[in-house]
C-alpha positions as CSV (number, residue, x, y, z in Angstrom):
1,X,-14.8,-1.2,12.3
2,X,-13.4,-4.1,10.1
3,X,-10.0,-5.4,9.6
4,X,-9.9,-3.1,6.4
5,X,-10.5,-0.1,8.4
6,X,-7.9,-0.8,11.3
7,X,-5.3,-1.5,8.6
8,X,-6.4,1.7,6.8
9,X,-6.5,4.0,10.3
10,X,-3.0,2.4,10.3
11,X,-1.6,2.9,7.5
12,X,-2.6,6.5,7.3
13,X,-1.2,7.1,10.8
14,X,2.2,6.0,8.9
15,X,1.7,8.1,5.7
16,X,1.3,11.0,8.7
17,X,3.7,10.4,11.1
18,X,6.2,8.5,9.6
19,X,6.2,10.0,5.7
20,X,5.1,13.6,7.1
21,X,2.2,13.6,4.6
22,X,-1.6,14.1,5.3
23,X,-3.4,11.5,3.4
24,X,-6.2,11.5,1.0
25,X,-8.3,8.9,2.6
26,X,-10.3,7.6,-0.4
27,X,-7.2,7.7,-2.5
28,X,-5.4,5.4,0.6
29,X,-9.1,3.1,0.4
30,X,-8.6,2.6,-3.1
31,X,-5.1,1.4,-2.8
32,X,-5.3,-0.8,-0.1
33,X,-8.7,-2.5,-1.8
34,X,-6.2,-2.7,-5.3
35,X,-3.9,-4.6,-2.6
36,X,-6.3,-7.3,-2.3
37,X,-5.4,-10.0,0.3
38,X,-2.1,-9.4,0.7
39,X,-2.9,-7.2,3.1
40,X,-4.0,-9.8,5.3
41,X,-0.8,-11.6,5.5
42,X,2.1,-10.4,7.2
43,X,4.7,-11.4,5.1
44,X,3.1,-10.0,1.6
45,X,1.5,-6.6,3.7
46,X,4.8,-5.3,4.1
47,X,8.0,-4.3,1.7
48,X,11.3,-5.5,2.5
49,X,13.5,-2.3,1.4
50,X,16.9,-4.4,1.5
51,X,15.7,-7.3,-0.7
52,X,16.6,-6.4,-4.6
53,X,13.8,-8.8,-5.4
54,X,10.9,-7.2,-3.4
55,X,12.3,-4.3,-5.0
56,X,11.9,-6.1,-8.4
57,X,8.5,-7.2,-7.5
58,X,7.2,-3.3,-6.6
59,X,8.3,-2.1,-9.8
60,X,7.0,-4.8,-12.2
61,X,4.1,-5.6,-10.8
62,X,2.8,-2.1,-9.3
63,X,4.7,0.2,-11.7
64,X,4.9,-1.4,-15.1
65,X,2.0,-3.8,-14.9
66,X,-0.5,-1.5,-12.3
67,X,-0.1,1.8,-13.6
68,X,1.5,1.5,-16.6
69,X,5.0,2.9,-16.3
70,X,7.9,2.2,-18.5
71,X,10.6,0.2,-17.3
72,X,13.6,2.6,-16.6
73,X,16.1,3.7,-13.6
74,X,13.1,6.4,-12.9
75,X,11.5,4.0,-11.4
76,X,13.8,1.9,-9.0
77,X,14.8,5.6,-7.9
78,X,11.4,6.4,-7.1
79,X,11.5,3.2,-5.0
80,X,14.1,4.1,-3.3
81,X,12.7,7.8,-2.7
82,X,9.8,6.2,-1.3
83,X,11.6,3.9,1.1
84,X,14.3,6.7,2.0
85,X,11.0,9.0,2.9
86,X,9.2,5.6,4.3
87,X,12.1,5.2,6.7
88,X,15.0,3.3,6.0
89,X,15.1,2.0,9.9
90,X,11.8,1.3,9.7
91,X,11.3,-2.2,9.5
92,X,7.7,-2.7,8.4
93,X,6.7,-1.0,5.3
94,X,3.7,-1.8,4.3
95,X,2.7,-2.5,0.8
96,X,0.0,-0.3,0.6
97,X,1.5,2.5,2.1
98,X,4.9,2.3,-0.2
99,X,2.0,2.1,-3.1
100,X,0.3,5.2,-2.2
101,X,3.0,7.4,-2.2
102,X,4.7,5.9,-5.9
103,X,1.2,6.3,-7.3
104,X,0.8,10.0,-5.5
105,X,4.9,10.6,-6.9
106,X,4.0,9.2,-10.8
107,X,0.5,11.2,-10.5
108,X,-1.4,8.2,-11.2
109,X,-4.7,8.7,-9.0
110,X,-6.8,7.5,-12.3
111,X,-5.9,4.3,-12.1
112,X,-7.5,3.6,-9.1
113,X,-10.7,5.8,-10.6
């Protein structure tokens, strides 16, 4: 298995015991390749939910730019949702995993088409 893989066995194990969801495995692929690098770097794989800027970060450059949102308070309560159900003691998050589930709340699936 690759690096990819391991990261995507892992973050599915979170979406399913962590999130209590069953995850659609080529949706998860398609996210975490949309990810790009950042995966590989410890730092950027993961989502701080405490920091108002990483939260700034997830919504205007997933949300708005990625799939296409409007800016609103829809969004940084989605964030929130998704951090709340992430795990708020939880101390890595990881990117790709917190992206999943907003683009799985805001139905967005055909971005990743």
């Amino acid at each position: 298995m690759s690096k990819r893989d391991d990261l995507i066995a892992k973050y599915a194990d979170d979406l399913k015991n962590k999130c209590g969801m069953t995850p659609d495995m080529d949706f998860l692929t398609k996210v975490t390749i949309g990810c790009g690098p950042s995966i590989y770097n410890a730092d950027a794989a993961t989502v701080s939910g405490s920091d108002p800027s990483e939260k700034a970060t997830v919504k205007n450059n997933f949300l708005v730019k990625k799939l296409g949102l409007k800016d609103s308070p829809e969004l940084d309560n989605a964030i929130e949702g998704v951090l709340e159900t992430y795990g708020k003691s939880n101390r890595n998050k990881y990117r790709a995993v917190v992206y999943y589930m907003l683009a799985k709340q805001f139905k967005k699936e055909s971005v990743y088409k």
